[in-house]
PDB file of N, CA, C and O in Angstrom:
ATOM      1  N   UNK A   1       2.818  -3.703  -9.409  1.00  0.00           N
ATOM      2  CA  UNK A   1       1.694  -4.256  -8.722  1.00  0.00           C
ATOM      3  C   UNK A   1       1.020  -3.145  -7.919  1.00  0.00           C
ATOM      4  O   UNK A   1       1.664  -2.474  -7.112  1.00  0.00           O
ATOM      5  N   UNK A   2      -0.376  -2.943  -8.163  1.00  0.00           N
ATOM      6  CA  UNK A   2      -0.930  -2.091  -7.644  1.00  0.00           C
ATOM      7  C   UNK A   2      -1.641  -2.759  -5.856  1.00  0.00           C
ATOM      8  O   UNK A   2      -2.035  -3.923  -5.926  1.00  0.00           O
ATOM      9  N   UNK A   3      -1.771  -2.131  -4.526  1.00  0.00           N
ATOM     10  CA  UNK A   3      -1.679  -2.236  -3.226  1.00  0.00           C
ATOM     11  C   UNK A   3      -3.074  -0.931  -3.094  1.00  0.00           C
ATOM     12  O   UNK A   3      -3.045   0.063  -3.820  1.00  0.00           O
ATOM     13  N   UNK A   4      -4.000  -1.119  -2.259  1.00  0.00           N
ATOM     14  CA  UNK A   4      -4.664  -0.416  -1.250  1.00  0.00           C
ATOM     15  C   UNK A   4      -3.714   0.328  -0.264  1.00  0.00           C
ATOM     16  O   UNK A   4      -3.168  -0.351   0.605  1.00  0.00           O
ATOM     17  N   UNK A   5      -3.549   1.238  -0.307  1.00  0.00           N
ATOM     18  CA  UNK A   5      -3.164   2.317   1.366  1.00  0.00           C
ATOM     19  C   UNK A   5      -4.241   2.958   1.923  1.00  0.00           C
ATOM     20  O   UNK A   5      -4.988   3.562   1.153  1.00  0.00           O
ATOM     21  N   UNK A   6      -4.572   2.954   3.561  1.00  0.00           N
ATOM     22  CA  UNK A   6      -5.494   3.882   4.082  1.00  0.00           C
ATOM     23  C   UNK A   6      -4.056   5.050   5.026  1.00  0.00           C
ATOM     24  O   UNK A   6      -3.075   4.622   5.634  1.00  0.00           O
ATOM     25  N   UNK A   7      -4.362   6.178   4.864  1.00  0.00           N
ATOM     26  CA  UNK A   7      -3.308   7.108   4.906  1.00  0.00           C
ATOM     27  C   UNK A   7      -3.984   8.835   6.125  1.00  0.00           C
ATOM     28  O   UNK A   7      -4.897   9.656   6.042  1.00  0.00           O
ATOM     29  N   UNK A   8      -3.048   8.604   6.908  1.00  0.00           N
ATOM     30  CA  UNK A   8      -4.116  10.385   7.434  1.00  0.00           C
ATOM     31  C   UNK A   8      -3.099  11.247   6.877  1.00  0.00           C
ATOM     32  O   UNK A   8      -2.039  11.056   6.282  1.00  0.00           O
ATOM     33  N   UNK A   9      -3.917  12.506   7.353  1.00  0.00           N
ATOM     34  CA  UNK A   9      -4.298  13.703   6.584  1.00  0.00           C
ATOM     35  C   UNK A   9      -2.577  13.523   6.117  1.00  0.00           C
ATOM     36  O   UNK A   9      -2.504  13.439   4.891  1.00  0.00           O
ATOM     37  N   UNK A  10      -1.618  13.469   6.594  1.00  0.00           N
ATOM     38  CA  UNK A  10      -0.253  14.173   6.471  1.00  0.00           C
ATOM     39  C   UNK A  10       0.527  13.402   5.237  1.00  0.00           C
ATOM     40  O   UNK A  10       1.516  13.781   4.611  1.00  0.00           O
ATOM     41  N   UNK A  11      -0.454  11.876   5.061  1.00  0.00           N
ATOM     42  CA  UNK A  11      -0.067  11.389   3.922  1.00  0.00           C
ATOM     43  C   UNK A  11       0.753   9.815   4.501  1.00  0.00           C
ATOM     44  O   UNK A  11       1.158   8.904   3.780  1.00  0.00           O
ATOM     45  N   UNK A  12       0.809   9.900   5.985  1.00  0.00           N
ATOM     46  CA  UNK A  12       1.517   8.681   6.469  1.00  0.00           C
ATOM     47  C   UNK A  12       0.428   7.355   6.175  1.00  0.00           C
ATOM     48  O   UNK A  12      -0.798   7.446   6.115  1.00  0.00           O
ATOM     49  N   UNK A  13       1.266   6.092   6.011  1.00  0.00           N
ATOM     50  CA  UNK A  13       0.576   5.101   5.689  1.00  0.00           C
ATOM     51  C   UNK A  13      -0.010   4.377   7.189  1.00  0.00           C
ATOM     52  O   UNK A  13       0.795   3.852   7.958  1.00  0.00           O
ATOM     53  N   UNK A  14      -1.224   4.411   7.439  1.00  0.00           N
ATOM     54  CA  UNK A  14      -1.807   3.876   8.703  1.00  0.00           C
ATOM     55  C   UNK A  14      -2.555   2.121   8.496  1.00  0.00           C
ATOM     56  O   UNK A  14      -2.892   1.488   9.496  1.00  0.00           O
ATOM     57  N   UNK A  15      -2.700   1.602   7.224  1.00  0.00           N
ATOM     58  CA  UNK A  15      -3.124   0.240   7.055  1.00  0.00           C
ATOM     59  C   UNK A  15      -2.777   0.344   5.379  1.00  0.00           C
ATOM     60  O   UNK A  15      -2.464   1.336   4.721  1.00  0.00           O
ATOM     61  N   UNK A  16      -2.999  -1.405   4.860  1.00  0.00           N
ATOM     62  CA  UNK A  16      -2.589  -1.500   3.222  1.00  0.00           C
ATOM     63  C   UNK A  16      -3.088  -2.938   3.246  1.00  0.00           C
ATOM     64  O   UNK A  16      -2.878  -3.818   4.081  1.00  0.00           O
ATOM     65  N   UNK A  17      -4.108  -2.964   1.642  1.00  0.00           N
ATOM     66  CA  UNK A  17      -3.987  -3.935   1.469  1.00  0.00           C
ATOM     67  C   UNK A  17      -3.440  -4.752   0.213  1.00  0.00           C
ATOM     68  O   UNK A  17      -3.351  -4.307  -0.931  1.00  0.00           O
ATOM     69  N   UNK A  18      -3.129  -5.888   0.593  1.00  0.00           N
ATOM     70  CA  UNK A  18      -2.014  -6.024  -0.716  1.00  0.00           C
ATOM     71  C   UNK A  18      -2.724  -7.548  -1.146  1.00  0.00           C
ATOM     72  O   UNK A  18      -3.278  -8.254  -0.303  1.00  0.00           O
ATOM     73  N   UNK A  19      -2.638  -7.824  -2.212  1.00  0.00           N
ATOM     74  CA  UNK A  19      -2.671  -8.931  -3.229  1.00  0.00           C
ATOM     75  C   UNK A  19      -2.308 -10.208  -2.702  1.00  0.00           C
ATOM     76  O   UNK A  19      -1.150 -10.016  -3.073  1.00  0.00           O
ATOM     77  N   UNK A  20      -2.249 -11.278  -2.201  1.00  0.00           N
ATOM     78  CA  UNK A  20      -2.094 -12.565  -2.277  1.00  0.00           C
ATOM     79  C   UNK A  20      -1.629 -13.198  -3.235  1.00  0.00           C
ATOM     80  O   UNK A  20      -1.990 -12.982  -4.392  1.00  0.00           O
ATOM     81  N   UNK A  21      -0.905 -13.927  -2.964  1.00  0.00           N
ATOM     82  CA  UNK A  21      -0.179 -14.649  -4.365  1.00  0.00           C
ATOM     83  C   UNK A  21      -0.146 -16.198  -4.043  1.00  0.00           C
ATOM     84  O   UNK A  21      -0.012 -16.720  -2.937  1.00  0.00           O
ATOM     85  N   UNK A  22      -0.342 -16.976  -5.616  1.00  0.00           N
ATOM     86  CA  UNK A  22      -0.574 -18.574  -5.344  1.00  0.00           C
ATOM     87  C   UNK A  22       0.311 -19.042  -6.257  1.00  0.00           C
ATOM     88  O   UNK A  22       0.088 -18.459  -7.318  1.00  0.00           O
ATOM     89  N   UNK A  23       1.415 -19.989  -6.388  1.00  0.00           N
ATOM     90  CA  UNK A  23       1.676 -19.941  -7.693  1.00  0.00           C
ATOM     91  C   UNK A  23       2.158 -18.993  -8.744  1.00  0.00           C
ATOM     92  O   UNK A  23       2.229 -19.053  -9.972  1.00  0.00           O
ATOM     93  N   UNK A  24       2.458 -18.118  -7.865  1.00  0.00           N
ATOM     94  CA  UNK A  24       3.487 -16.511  -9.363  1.00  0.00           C
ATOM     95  C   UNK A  24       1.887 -16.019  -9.924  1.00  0.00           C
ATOM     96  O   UNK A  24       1.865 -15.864 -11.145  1.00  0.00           O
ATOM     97  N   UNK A  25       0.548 -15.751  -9.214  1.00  0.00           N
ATOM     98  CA  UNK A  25      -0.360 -15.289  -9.897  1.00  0.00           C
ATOM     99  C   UNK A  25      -0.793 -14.340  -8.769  1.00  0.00           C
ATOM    100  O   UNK A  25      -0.608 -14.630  -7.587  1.00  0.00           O
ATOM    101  N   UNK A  26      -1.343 -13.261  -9.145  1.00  0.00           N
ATOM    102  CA  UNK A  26      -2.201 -13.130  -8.348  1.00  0.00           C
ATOM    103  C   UNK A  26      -3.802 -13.364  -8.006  1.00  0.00           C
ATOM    104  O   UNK A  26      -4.651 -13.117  -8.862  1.00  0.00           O
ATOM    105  N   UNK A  27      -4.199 -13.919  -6.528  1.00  0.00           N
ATOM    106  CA  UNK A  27      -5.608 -14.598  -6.937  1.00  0.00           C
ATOM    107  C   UNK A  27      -6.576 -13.605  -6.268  1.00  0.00           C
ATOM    108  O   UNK A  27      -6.471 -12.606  -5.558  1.00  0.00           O
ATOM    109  N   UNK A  28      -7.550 -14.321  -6.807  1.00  0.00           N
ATOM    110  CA  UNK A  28      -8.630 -12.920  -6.123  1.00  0.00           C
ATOM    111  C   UNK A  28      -9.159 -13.035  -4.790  1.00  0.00           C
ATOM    112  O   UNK A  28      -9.424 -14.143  -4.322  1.00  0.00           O
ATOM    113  N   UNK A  29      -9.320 -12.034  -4.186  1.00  0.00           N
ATOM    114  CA  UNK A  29      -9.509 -11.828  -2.707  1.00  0.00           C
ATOM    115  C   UNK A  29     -11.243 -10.884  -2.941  1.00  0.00           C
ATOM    116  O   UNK A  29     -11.722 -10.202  -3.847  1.00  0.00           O
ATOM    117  N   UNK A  30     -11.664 -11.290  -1.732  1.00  0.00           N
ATOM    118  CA  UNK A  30     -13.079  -9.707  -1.837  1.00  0.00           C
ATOM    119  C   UNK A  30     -13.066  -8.993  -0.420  1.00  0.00           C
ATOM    120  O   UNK A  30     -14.089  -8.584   0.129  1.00  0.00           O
ATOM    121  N   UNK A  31     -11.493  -8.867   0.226  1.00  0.00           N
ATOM    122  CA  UNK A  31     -11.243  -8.175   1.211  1.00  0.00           C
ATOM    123  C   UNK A  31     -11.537  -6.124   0.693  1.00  0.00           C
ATOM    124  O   UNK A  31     -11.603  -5.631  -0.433  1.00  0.00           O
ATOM    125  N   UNK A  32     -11.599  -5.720   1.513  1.00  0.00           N
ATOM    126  CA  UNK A  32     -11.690  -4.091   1.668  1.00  0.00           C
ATOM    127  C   UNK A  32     -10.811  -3.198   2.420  1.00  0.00           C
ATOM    128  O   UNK A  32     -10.077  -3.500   3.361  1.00  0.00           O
ATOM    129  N   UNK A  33     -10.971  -2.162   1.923  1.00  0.00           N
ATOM    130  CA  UNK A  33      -9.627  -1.207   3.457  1.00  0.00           C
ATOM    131  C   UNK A  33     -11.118  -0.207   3.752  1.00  0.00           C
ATOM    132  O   UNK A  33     -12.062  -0.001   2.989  1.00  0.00           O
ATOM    133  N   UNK A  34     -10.981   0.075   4.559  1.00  0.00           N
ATOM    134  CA  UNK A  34     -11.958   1.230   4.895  1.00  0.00           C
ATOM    135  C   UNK A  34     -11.471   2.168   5.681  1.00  0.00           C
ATOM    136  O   UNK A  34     -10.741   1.925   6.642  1.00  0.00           O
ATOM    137  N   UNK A  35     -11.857   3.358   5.313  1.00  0.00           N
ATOM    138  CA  UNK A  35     -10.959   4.588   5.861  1.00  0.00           C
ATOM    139  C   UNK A  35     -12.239   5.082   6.977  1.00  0.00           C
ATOM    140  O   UNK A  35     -13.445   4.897   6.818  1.00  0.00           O
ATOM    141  N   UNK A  36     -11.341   5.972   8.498  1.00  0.00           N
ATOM    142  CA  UNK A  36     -11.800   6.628   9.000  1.00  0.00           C
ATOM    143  C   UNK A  36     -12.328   7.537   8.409  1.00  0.00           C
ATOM    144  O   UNK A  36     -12.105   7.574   7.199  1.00  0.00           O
ATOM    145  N   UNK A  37     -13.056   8.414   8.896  1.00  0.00           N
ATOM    146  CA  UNK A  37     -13.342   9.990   8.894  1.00  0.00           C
ATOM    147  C   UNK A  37     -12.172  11.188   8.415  1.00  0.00           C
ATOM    148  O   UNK A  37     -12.009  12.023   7.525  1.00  0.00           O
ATOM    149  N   UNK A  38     -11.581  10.736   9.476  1.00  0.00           N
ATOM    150  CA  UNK A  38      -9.576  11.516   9.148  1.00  0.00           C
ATOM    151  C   UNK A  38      -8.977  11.166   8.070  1.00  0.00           C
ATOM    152  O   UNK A  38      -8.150  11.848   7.464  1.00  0.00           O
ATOM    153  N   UNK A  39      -9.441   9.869   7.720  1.00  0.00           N
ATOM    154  CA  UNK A  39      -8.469   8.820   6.718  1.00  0.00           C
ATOM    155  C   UNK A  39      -9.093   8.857   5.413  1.00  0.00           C
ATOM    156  O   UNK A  39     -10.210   9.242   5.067  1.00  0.00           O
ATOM    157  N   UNK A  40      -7.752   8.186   4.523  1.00  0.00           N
ATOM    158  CA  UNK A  40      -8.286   8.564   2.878  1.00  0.00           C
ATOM    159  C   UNK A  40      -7.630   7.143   2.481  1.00  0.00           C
ATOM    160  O   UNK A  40      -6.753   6.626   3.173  1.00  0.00           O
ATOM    161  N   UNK A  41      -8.245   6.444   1.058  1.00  0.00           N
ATOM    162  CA  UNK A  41      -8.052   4.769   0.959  1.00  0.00           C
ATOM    163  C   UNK A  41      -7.472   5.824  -0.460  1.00  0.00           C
ATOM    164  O   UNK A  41      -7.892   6.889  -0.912  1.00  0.00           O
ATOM    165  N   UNK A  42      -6.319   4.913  -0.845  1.00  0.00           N
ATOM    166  CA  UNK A  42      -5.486   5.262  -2.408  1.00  0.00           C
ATOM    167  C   UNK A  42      -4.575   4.260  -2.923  1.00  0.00           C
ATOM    168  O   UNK A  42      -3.597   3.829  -2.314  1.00  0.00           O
ATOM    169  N   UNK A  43      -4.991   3.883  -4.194  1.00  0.00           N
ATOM    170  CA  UNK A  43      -4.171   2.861  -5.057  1.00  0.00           C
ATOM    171  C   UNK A  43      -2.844   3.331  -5.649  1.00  0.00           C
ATOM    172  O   UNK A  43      -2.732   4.235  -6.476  1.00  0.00           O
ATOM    173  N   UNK A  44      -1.912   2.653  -5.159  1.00  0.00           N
ATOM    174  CA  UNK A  44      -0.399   3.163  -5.710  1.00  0.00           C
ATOM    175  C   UNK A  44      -0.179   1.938  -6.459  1.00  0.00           C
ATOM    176  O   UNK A  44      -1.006   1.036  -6.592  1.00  0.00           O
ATOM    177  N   UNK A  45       1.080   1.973  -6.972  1.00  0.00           N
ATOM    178  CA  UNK A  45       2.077   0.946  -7.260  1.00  0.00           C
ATOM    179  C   UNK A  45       2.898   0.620  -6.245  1.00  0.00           C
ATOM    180  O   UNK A  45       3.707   1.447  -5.825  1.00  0.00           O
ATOM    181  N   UNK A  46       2.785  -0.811  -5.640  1.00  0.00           N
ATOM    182  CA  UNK A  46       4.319  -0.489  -4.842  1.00  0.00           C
ATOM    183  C   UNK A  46       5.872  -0.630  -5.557  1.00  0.00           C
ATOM    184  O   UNK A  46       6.345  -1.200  -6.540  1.00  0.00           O
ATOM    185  N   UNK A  47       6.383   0.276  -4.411  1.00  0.00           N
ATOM    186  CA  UNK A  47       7.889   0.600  -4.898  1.00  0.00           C
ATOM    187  C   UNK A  47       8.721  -0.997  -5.266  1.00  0.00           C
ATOM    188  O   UNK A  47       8.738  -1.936  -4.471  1.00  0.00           O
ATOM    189  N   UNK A  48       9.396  -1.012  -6.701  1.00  0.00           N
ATOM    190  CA  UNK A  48      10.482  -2.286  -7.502  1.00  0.00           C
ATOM    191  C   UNK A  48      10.781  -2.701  -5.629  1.00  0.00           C
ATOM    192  O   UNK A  48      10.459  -3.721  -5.021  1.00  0.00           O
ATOM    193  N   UNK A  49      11.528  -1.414  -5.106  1.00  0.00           N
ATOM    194  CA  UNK A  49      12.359  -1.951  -4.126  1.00  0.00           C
ATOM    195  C   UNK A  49      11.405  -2.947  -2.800  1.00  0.00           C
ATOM    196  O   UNK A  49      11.955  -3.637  -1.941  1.00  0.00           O
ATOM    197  N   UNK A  50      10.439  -2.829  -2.903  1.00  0.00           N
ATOM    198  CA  UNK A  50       9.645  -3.185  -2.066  1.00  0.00           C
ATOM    199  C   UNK A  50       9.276  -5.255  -2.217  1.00  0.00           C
ATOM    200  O   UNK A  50       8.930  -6.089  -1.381  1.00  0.00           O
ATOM    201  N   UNK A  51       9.580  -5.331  -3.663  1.00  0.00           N
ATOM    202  CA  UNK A  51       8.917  -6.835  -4.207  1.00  0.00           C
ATOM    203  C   UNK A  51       9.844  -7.887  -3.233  1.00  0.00           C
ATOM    204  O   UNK A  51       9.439  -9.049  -3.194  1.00  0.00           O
ATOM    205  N   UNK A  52      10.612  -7.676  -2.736  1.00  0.00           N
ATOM    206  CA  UNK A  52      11.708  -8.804  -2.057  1.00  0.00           C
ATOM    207  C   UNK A  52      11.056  -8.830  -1.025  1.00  0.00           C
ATOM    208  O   UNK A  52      11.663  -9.636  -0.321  1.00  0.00           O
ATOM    209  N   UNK A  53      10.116  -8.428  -0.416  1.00  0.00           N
ATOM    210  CA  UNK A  53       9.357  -8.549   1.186  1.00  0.00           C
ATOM    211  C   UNK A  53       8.419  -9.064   1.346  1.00  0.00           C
ATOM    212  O   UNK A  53       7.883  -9.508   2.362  1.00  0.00           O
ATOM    213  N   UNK A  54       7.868  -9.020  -0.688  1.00  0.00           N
ATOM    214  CA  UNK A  54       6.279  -9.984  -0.584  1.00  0.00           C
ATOM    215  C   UNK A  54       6.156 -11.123  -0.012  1.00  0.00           C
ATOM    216  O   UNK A  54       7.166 -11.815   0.108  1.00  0.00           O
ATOM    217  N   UNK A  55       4.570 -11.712   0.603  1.00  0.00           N
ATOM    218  CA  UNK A  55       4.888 -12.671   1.310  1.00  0.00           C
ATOM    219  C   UNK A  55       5.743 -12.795   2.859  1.00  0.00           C
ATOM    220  O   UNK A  55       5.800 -13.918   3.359  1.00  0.00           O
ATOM    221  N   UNK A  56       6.247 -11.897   3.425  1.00  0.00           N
ATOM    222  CA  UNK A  56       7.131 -12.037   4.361  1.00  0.00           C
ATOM    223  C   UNK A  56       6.626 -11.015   5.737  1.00  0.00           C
ATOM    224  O   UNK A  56       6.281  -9.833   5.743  1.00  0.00           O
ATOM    225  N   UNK A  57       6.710 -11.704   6.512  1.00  0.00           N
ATOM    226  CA  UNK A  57       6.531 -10.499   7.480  1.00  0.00           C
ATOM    227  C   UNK A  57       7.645  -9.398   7.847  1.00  0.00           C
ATOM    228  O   UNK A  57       7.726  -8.979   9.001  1.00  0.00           O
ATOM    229  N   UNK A  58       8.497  -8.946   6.834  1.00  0.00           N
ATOM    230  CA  UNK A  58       9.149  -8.170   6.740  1.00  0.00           C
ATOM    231  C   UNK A  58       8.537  -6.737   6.023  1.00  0.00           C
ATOM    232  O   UNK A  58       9.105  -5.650   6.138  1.00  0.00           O
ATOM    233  N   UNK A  59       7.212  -6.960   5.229  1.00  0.00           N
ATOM    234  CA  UNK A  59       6.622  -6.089   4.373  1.00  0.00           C
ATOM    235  C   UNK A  59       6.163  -4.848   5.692  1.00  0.00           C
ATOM    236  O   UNK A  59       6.494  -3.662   5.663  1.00  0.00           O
ATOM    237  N   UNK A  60       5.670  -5.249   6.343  1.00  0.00           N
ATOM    238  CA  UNK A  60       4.912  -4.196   6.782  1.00  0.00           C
ATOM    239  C   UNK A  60       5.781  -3.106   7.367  1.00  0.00           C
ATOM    240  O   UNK A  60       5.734  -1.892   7.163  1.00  0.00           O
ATOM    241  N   UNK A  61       6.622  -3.847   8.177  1.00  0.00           N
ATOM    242  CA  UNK A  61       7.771  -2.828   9.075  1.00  0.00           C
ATOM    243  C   UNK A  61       8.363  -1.451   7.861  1.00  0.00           C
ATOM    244  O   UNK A  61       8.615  -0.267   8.086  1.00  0.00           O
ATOM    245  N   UNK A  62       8.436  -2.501   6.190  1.00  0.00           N
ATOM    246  CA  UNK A  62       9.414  -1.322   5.377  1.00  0.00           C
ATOM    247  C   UNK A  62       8.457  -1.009   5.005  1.00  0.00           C
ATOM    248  O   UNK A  62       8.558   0.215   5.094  1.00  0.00           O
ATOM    249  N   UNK A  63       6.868  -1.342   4.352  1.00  0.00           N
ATOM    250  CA  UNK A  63       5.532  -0.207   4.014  1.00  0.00           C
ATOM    251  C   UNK A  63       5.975   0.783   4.988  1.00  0.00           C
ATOM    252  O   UNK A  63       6.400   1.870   4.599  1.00  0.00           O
ATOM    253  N   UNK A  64       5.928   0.576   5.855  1.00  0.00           N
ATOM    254  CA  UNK A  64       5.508   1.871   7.024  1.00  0.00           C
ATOM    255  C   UNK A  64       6.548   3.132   7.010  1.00  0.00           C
ATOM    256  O   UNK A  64       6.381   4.249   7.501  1.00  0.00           O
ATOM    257  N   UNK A  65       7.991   2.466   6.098  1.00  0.00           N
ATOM    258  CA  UNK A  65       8.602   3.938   6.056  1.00  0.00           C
ATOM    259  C   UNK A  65       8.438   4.549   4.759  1.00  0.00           C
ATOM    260  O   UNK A  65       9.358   5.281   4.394  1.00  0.00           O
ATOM    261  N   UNK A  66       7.421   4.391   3.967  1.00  0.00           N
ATOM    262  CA  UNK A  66       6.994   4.972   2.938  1.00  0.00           C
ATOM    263  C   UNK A  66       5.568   6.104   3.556  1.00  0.00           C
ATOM    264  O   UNK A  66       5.027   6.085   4.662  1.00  0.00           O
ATOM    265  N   UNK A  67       5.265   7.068   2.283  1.00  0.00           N
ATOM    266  CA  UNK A  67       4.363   7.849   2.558  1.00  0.00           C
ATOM    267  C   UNK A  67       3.794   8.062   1.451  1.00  0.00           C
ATOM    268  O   UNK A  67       4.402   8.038   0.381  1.00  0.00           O
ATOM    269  N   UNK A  68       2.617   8.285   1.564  1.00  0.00           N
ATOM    270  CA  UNK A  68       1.718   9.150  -0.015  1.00  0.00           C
ATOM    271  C   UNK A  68       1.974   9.952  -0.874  1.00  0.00           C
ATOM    272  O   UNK A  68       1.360  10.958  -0.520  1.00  0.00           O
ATOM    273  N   UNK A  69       2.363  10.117  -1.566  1.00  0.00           N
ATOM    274  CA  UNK A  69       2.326  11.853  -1.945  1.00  0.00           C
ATOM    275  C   UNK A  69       0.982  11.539  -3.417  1.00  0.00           C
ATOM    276  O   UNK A  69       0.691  10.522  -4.046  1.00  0.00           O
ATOM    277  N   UNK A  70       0.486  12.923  -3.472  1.00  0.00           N
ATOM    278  CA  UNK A  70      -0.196  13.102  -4.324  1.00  0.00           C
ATOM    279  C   UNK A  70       0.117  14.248  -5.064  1.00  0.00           C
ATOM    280  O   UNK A  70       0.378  15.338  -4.556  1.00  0.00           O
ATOM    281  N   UNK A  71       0.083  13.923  -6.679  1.00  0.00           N
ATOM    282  CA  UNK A  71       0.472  14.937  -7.510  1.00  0.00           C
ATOM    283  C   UNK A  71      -0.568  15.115  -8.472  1.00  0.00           C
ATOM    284  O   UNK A  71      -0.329  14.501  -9.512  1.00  0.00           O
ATOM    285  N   UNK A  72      -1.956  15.932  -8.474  1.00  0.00           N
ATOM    286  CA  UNK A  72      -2.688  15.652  -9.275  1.00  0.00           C
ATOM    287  C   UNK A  72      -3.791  14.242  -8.646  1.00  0.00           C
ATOM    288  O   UNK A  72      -4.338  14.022  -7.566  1.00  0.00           O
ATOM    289  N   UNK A  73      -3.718  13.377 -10.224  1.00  0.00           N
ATOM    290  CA  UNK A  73      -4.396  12.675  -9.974  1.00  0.00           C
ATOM    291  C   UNK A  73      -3.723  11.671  -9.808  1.00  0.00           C
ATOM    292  O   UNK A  73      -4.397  10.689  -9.498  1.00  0.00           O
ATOM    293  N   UNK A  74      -2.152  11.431  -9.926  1.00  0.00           N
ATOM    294  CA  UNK A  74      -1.031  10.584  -9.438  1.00  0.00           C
ATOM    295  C   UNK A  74      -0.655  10.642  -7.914  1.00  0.00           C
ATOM    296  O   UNK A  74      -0.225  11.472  -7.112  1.00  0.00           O
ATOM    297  N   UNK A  75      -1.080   9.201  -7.939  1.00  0.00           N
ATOM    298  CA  UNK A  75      -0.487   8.576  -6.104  1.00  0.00           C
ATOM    299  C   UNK A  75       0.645   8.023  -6.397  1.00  0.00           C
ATOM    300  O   UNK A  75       0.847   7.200  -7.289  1.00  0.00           O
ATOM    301  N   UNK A  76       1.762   8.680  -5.292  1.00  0.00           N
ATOM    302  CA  UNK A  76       2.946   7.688  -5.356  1.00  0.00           C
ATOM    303  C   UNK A  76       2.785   7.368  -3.949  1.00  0.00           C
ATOM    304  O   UNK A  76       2.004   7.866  -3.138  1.00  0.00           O
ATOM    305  N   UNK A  77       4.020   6.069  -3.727  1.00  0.00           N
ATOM    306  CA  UNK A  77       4.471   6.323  -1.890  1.00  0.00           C
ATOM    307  C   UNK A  77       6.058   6.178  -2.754  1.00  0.00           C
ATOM    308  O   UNK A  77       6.504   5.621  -3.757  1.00  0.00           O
ATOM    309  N   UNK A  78       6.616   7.222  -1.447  1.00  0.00           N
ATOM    310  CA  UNK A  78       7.855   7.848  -1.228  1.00  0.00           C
ATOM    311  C   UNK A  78       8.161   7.484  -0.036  1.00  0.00           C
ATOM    312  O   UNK A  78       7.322   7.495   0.865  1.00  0.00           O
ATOM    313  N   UNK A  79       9.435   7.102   0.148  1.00  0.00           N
ATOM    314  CA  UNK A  79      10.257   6.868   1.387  1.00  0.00           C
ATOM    315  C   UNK A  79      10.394   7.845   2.028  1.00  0.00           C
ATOM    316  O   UNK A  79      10.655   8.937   1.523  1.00  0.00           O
ATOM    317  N   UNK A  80      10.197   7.579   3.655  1.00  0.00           N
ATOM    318  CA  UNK A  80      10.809   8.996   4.731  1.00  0.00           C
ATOM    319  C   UNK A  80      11.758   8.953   4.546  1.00  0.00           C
ATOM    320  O   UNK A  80      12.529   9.748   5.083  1.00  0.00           O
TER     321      UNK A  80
END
């Protein structure tokens, strides 16, 4: 499942937006992330390990110990 990250310069995750789910689907939203000046918006996959938090207010606390990396034109997030 692909997620919005807005990220500064160092690659830390500072906001995300993620998919809504109804029914095991995902539905459509016409929300936005918008990046500062400092800040950069990038589509990852989130991490297998991450799917047990969807829905939960447990997601954000473990997003936040992930980070960007960029390889090319490949975005991952990587755990601190």
């Amino acid at each position: 499942m692909k997620i919005s990250v807005a990220v500064d310069k160092s690659g830390t995750i500072v906001g995300a937006l993620i998919p809504s789910f109804a029914v095991n689907r995902v539905t459509p939203h016409s929300f936005g992330l918008k990046a500062s000046e400092s800040q950069s918006v990038y589509e990852a996959d989130l991490p297998q390990e991450l799917f047990q938090h969807l829905g939960k207010k447990t997601l954000a606390p473990e997003l936040l110990k992930y980070r960007v990396e960029k390889k090319g034109k490949k975005v991952t997030l990587t755990r601190n």
